[in-house]
C-alpha positions in Angstrom: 16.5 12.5 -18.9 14.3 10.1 -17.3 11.5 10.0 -14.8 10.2 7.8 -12.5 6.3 9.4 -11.5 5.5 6.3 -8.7 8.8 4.5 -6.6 8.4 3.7 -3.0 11.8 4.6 -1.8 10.6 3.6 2.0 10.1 -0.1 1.4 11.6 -2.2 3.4 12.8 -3.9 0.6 15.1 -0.6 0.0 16.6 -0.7 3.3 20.1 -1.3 3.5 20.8 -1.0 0.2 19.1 2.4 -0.6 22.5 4.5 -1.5 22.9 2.0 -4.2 20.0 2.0 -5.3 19.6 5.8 -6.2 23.5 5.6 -7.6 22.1 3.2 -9.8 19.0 5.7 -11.1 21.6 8.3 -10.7 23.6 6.6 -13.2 21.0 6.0 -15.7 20.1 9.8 -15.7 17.0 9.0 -13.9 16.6 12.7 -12.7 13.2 12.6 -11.3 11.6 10.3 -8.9 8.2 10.5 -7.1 7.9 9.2 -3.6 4.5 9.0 -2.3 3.7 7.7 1.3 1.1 5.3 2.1 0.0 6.0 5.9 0.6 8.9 8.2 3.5 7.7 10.3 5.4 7.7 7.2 5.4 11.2 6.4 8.0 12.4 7.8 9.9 9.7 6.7 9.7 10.5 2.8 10.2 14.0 3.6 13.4 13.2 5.1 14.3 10.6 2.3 13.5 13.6 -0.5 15.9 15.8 1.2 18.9 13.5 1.6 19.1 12.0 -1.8 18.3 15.1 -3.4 21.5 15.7 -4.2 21.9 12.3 -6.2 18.6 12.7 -8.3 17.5 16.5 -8.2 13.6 16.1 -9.3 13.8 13.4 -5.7 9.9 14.9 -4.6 7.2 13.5 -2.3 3.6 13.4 -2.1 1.7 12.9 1.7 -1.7 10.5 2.1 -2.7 7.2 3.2 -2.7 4.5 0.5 -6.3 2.5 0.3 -4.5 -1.0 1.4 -3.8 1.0 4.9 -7.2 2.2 5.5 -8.2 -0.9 7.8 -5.6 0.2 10.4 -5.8 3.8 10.2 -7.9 6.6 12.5 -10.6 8.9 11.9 -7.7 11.3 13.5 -5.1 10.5 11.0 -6.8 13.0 8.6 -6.2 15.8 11.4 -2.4 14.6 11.2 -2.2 14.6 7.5 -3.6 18.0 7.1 -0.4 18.7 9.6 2.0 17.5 7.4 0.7 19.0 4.5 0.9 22.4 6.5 4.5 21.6 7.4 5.3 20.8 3.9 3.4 23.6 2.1 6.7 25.7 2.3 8.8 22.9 0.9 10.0 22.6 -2.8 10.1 19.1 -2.9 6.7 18.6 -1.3 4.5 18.2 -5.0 0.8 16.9 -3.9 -1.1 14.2 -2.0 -1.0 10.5 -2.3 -0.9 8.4 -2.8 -4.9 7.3 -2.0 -7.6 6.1 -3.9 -9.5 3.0 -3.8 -8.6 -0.9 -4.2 -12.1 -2.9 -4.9 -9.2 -5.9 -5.9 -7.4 -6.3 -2.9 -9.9 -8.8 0.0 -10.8 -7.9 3.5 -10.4 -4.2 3.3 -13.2 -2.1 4.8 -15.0 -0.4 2.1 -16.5 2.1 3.9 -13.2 3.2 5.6 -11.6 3.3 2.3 -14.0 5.8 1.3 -14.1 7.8 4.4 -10.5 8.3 3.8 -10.3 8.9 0.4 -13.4 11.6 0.2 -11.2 12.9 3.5 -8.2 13.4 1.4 -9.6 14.6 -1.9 -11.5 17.4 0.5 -8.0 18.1 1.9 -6.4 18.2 -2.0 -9.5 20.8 -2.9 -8.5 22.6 0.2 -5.1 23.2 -0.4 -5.6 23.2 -4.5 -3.3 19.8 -4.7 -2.9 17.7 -7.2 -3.3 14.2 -6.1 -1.7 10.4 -7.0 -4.5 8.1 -7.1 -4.7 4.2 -6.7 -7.6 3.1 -9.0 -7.4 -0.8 -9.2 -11.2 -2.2 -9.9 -12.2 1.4 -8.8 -11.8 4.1 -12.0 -15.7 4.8 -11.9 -16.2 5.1 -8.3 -13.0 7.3 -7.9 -14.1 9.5 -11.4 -17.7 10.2 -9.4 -15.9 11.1 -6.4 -13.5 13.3 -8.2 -16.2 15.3 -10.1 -17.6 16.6 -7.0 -14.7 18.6 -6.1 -12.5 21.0 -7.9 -8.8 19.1 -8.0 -6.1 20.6 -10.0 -5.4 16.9 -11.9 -2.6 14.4 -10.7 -1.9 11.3 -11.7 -4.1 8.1 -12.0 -1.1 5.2 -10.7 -1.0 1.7 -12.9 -3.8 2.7 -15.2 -5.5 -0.5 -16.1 -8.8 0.5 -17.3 -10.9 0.8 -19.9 -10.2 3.7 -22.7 -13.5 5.4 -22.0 -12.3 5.6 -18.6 -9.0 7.0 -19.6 -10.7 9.7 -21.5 -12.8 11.0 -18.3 -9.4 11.2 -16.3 -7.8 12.9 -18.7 -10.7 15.6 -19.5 -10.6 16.4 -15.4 -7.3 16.9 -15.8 -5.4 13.7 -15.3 -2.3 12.0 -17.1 -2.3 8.0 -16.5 0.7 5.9 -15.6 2.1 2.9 -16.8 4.9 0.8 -16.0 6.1 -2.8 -15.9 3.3 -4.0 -16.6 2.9 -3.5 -19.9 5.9 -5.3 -20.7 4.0 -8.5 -20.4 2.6 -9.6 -23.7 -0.5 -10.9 -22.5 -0.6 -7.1 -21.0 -3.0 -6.7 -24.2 -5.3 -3.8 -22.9 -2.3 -1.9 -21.2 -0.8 -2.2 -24.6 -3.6 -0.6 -26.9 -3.6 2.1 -24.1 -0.4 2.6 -25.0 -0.9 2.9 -28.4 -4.6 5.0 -28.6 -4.4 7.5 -25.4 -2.7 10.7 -27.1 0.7 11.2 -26.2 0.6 14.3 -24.1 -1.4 11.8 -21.4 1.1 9.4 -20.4 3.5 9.3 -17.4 5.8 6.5 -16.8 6.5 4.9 -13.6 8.0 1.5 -11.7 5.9 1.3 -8.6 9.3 -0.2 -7.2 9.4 -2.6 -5.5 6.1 -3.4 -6.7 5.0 -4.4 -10.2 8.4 -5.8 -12.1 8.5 -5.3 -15.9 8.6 -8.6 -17.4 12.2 -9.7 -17.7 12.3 -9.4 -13.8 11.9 -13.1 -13.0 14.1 -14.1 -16.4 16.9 -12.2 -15.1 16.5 -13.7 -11.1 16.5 -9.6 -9.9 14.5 -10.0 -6.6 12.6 -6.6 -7.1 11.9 -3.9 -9.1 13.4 -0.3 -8.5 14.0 2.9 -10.2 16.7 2.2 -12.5 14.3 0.4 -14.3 12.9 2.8 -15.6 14.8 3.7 -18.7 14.0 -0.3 -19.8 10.3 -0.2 -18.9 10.6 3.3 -20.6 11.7 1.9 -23.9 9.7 -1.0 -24.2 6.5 1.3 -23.8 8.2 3.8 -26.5 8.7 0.5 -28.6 4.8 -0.4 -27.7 3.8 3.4 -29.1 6.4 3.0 -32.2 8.3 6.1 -31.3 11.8 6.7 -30.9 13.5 6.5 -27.2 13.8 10.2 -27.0 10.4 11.4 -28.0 8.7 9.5 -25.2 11.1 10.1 -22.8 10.5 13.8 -23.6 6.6 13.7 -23.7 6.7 11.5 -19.9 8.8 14.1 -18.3 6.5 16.7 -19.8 3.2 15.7 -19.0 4.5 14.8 -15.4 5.9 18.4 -15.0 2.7 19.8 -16.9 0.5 18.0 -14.2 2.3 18.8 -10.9 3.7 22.4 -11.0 5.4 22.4 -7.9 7.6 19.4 -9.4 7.8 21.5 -12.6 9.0 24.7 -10.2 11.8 22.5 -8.5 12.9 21.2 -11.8 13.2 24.5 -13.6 15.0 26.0 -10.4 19.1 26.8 -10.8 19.7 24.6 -8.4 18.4 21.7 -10.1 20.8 22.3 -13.5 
């Protein structure tokens, strides 16, 4: 089985075409598939996606927050309305943490201050409600790992890890497991890659961050955008990068993403999920 920890399911770039493009996971054995919205209006919206393909691909779960690249055009009141979804969600099984937030110190013209005001909202809310949390870290690990040791948060996942291995080690000791994805199938990817090959096993999660980020052959292959059935590829490649066979890193990702978000763990052991 194969799992997909970061796919944004509500892109536009899904619409129209989105029952094809979970039959396609679906007939990969992609089984798991984490949807996490990126602003407040879009909560109910992955909530509803979650339950209707959740038939198709059974681990189908969702995380609630508002992503850093959507801080400039939020309000101080949208934390009030998060904290409302969350509430409404608390009771659902497919409802697995917060996210995805963070920080972007990459991306120009974004408001650093209200990036921070949000994310130190949201982590608060995580500690709150003891959830983990999916985090954006581009140009940002050291500023998100002081804001995270100021609070008590039960782990999550650090998104399209990119930074340094000393970095990697302070996520991981408070309780993190670090994504990667297409990226790393670029051979100039030379950091990602000895990531890959020094973080311990029992760290890593893989991911797409469809539409976003396509693995390399993308462009070779004229595919317009990346999605979730790319997975098992990206998946290989990375075992390949690690020199391990198919299986074993297949097994570890779904492991350590189960081990770090229990409520996905819970919906995955249920009958109903079998």
């Amino acid at each position: 089985m194969w799992i997909d920890t970061h796919c944004h399911l509500d892109a536009p770039e899904f619409s129209g075409s989105l029952p094809s493009i979970i039959a396609a996971a679906k007939e990969k054995n992609v089984r798991a598939i984490l949807l996490p919205a990126v602003k407040v209006a879009d909560c109910q919206h992955v909530r509803e996606l979650a339950a209707q393909y959740g038939g198709e691909i059974p681990g189908l779960v969702y995380t609630l927050g508002i992503h850093p690249l959507y801080t400039n055009q939020a309000r101080e009141e949208d934390i009030a309305l998060l904290e409302e979804q969350i509430n409404q969600s608390l009771s659902d099984l497919r409802f697995v943490g917060i996210g995805e937030i963070g920080l972007d110190y990459f991306v120009e013209g974004l408001d650093p201050h209200k990036q921070e005001y949000f994310f130190h909202a949201q982590l608060d809310l995580a500690q709150k409600y003891q959830l983990p949390v999916i985090l954006h870290v581009r140009r940002s690990q050291d500023a998100i790992l002081k804001a995270l040791r100021r609070r008590k948060i039960p782990g999550g996942i650090a998104h399209a890890f990119n930074g340094s291995f000393q970095q990697a080690e302070q996520f991981i000791e408070l309780g993190f497991k670090l994504g990667f994805g297409g990226a790393a199938t670029y051979e100039r990817a030379l950091q990602i890659r000895r990531l890959l090959t020094e973080l311990p096993l029992d760290s890593i999660v893989t991911e797409t961050d469809s539409p976003d980020i396509p693995p390399a052959w993308l462009r070779e292959e004229d595919i317009p955008f990346n999605e979730p059935a790319f997975v098992v590829r990206i998946a290989k490649e990375l075992a390949a990068i690690r020199g391990i066979s198919d299986a074993e890193f297949a097994s570890a990702a779904w492991c350590n993403a189960m081990e770090v978000l229990p409520r996905w763990s819970a919906l995955c052991a249920d009958k109903r999920f079998n």
